[in-house]
N, C-alpha and C positions, 0 to 999 in steps of 0.2 A: 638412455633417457628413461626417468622411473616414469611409471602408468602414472595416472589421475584416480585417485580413490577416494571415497565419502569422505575423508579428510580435506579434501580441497575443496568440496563443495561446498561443506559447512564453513569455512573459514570463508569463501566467496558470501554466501549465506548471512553470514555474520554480519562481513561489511555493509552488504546493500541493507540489512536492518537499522545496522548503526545508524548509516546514513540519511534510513529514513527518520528515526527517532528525532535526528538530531535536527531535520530537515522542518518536522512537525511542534518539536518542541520553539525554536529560533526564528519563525518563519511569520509574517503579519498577513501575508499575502494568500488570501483561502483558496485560490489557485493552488500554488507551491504546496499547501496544506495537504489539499487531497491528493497531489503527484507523489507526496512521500507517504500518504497512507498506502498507495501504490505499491511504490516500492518494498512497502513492511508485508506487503501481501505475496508477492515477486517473491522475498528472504523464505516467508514461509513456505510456497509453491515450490524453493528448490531444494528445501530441508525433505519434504515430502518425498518430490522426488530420488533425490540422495538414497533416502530410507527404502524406498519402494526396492533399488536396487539389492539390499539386503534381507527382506523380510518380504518380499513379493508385491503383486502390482497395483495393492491396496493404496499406498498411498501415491501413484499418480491416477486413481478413479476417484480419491478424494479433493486431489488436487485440481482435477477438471469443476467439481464445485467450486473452489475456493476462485479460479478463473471468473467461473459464472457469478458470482456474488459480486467480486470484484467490480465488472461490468457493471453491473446493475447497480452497484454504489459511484461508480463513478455516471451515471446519466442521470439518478435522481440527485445527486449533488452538482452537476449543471445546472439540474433544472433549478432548485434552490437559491444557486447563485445566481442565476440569470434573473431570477423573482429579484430579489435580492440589491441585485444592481439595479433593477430600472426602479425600486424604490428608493435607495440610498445614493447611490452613484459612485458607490465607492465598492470594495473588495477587501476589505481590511478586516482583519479577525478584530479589531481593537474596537471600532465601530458597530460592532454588532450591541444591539441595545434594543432589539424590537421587542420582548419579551420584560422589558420593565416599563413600571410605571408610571 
């Protein structure tokens, strides 16, 4: 059985991007929105670490930030949405209109 090398994590890596892209580009629901910002951050966090294994342990102490931000973007974009909803009543990226005149 061959080992697992930063070749396999970056191809892991890749996919969970893709899939966020393709999640955030396709997707009407700002829910699903911010789960595949999520994810693009997840691609990032495992490319870090991938790397950290080669070049030392810089990028999983960077990586512990990208965590933290994460968090904090995912609870003020509840709170957003939650604003949001009990004005609109809806969740739909296509609905968003508060900003025009």
């Amino acid at each position: 059985m061959a080992p697992i090398t930063t070749v396999h994590y970056l191809v892991v890596a890749a996919a969970l991007f893709i899939l966020g892209v393709i999640g955030v580009l396709t997707r009407r629901n700002v829910v699903i929105v911010l789960m595949s910002i999520e994810l693009i951050l997840n691609a990032v966090n495992l490319n870090l670490v991938a790397f950290s294994r080669l070049y030392g342990i810089h990028g999983q102490v960077f990586s512990i930030f990208v965590i933290t931000d994460a968090a904090a973007e995912a609870a003020v974009g509840l709170g957003i949405l939650i604003a949001f909803f009990r004005n609109k009543e809806t969740v739909n990226v296509d609905e968003v209109d508060l900003m025009k005149w």
